[in-house]
N, C-alpha and C positions, 0 to 999 in steps of 0.2 A: 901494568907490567912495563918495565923497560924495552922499548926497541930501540935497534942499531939503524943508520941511516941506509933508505930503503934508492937510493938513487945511484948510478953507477961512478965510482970517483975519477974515471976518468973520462967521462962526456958531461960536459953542465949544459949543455943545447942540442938538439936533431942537425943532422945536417942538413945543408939545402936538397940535396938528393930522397933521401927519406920524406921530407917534406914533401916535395915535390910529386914524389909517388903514392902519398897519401891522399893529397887531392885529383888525382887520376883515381884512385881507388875508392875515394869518397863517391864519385861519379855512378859507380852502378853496386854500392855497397847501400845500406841502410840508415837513415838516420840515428839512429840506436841500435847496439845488440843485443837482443834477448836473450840473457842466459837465467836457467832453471837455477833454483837456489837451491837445489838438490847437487850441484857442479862442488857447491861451497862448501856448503855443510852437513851433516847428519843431523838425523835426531834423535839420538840416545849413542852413546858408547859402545851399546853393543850391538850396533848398525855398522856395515862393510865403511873403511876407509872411503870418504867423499873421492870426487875423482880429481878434484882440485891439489886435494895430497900424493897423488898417484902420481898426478901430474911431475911434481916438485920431489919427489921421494926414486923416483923413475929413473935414477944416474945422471949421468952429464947427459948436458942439454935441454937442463926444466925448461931453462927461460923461453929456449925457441920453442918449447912443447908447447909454454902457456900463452907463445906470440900467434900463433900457428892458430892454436883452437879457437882461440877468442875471435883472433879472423877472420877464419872461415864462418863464424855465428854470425859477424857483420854481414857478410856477404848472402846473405840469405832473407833473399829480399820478395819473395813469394809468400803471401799471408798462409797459406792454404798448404803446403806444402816443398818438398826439394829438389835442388834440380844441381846434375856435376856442375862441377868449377872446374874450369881449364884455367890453370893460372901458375905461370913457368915459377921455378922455383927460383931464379935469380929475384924476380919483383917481388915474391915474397923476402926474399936477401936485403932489398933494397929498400922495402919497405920497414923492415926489422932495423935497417941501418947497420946490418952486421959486414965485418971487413971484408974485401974481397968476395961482390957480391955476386960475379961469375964464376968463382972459385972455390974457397974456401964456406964461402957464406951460404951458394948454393946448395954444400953437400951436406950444411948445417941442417939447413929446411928439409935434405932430405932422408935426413935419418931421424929425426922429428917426425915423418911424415909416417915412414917406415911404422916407429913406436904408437905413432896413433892407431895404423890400421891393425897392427899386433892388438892390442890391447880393447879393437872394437867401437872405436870413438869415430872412425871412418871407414868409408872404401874407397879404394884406388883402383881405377883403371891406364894402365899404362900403353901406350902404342910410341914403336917407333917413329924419333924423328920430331912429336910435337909434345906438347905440354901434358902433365897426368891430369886426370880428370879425378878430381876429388871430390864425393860424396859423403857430406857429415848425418851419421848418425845421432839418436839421440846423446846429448850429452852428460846424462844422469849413468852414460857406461854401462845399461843393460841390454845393448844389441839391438834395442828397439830401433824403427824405421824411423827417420828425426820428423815431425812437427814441429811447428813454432809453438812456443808454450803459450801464447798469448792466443793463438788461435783454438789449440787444443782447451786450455781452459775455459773459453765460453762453449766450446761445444759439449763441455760436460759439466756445466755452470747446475745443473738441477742435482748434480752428485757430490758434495761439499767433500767425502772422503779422497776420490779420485781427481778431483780437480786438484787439491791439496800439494801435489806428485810433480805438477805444471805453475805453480807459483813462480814468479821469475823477477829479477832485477832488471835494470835497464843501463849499460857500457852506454857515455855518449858519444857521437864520434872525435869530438871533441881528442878523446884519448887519442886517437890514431893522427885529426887532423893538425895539433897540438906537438907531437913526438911524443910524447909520455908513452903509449907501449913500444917504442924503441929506447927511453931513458932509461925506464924501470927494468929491476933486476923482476927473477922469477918471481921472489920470496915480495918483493916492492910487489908487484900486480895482486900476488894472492892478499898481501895485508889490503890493499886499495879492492879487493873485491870481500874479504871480512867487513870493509868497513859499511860498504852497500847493501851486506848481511843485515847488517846489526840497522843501520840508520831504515829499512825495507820496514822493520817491526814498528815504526812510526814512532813520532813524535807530541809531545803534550802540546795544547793549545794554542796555540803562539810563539811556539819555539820556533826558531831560523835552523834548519839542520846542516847552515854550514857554521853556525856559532854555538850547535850543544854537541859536550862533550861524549867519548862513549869510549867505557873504560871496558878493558879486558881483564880477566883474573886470568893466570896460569891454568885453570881447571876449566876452563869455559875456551881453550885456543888447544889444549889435551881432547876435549871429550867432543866438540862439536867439531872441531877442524884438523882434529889427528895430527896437528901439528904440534912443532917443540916449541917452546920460548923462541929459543933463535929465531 
């Protein structure tokens, strides 16, 4: 299938600020973030919208919804289990690179943050005066209590059905340390997390998986990722 250029036309680099705030952030976030490939995709057609399309389908403001969750995945940096995030909505502004990160940028973050906890993908606890505390739930969107999927999957490693549910991809930080989740558009991250989908199912013998190819059909971006072409 044809895609449209996934990068936004008017930033070709992060700023030095965003930069900046990513390796602060890199600091007590995770080497990688573990997301369930339950976030991604489905598996049949007539399985609930993934929450990756919820995400992007969700009105204005996918991008900051898909900046926000991915995130806060980073930051969850306890094998065993979760713990709140106090983290002022300006540095997430600033970390997104979004305009006006005391301003404009922060009320971005928090109508974002708003839609997550709506929708069950968080809690929020708010107290006057200091930063909200945010608690991520699991991110497969079924109100479950979050585990890391990599911890959750070995401790149900003897149950191939259940463990199945906790499969996950690996975000490097690289994305955040880099700017790429402040370059990319929404729709840019979900194709850059389709493509972690697809390359997850492995590779033949000897293949480099940054030199083989992975083609999408219209019917396979419809039915496993409830998304349109566009």
């Amino acid at each position: 299938m044809e895609t449209r250029p996934i990068a936004r036309k008017d930033r070709r680099e992060p700023s030095a600020d965003a930069l900046k705030q990513a390796k602060t952030a890199a600091a007590r976030a995770r080497r990688s973030a573990q997301l369930r490939k339950l976030f991604i995709a489905r598996n049949s057609a007539a399985d609930p919208a993934p929450p990756m399309s919820r995400l992007l389908k969700g009105g204005k403001g996918s991008e900051v919804r898909m900046q926000l969750m991915l995130s806060l995945l980073w930051f969850q940096t306890d094998s065993t289990s979760v713990k709140p995030l106090p983290y002022p909505a300006q540095s997430w502004a600033r970390l997104f690179d979004l305009d006006q990160p005391d301003a404009a940028g922060a009320r971005r973050v928090n109508d974002a943050t708003k839609w997550l906890e709506k929708e069950g993908f968080i809690r929020v606890k708010s107290s006057p005066g200091i930063a909200n505390e945010i608690t991520v739930m699991e991110e497969t969107g079924n109100g479950a209590d979050y585990q890391p999927p990599g911890y959750a999957a070995n401790r149900l490693r003897s149950d191939p059905d259940r463990v199945a549910r906790h499969l996950y991809v690996q975000i490097p930080e690289e994305m955040w340390l880099n700017g790429y989740m402040s370059m990319l558009s929404g729709a840019g991250i979900a194709f850059y997390l389709m493509l972690l989908d697809q390359y997850s199912f492995g590779t033949n013998i000897g293949e480099d998986p940054a030199t083989t190819a992975v083609w999408f059909s219209p019917k396979v971006v419809s039915e496993r990722y409830n998304l349109s072409d566009d």
